[in-house]
C-alpha positions in Angstrom: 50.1 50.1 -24.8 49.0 47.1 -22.8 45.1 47.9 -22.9 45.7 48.4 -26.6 47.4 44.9 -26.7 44.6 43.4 -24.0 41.6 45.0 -26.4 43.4 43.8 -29.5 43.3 40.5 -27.6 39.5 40.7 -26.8 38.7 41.5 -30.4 40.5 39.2 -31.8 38.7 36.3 -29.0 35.5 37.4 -30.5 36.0 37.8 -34.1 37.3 33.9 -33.8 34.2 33.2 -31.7 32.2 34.5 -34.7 33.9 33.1 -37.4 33.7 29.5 -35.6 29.4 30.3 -35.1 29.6 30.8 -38.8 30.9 28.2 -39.6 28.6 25.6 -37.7 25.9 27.7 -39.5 27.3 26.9 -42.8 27.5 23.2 -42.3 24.3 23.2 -41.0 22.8 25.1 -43.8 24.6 23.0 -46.3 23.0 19.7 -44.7 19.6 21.2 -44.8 19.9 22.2 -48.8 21.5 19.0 -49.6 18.2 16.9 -47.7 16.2 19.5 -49.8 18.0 18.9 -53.1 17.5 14.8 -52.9 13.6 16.1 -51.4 13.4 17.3 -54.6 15.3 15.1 -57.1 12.5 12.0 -55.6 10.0 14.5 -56.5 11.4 15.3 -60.1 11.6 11.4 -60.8 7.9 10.8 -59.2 6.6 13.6 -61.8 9.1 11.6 -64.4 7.1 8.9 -63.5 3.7 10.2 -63.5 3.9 12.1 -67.2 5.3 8.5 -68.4 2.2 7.1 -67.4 -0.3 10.1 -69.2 1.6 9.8 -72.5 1.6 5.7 -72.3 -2.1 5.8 -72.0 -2.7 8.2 -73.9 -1.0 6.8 -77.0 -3.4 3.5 -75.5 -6.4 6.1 -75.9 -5.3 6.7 -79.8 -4.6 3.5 -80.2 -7.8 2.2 -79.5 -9.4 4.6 -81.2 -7.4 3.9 -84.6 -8.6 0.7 -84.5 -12.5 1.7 -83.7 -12.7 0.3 -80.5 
């Protein structure tokens, strides 16, 4: 009964040892997606950005040619 007990013991030191690696893992992971998520929300508002500029000069472009210029 007491080897039962000591491997219950042993398994149980492990499984908690596991459980604690997996959770550093996690929070480790988490930081790296959330860098990645504001990576990409400055990307989105760069492209934002860009495709403002293209349709403001190309209303410019019609513009100018409307008025035969």
């Amino acid at each position: 009964m007491a080897e039962r007990v000591a491997a219950l013991e042993v398994a149980q030191a492990r499984l908690e040892e596991r459980m604690q690696d997996h959770e550093d893992y996690r929070k480790k992971q988490n930081g790296t997606l959330q860098r990645l998520e504001e990576k990409l929300d400055r990307f989105y508002w760069w492209l934002v950005g860009l495709m403002g500029g293209v349709i403001a000069s190309l209303i410019l472009l019609l513009v100018n040619m409307g008025l035969g210029r």
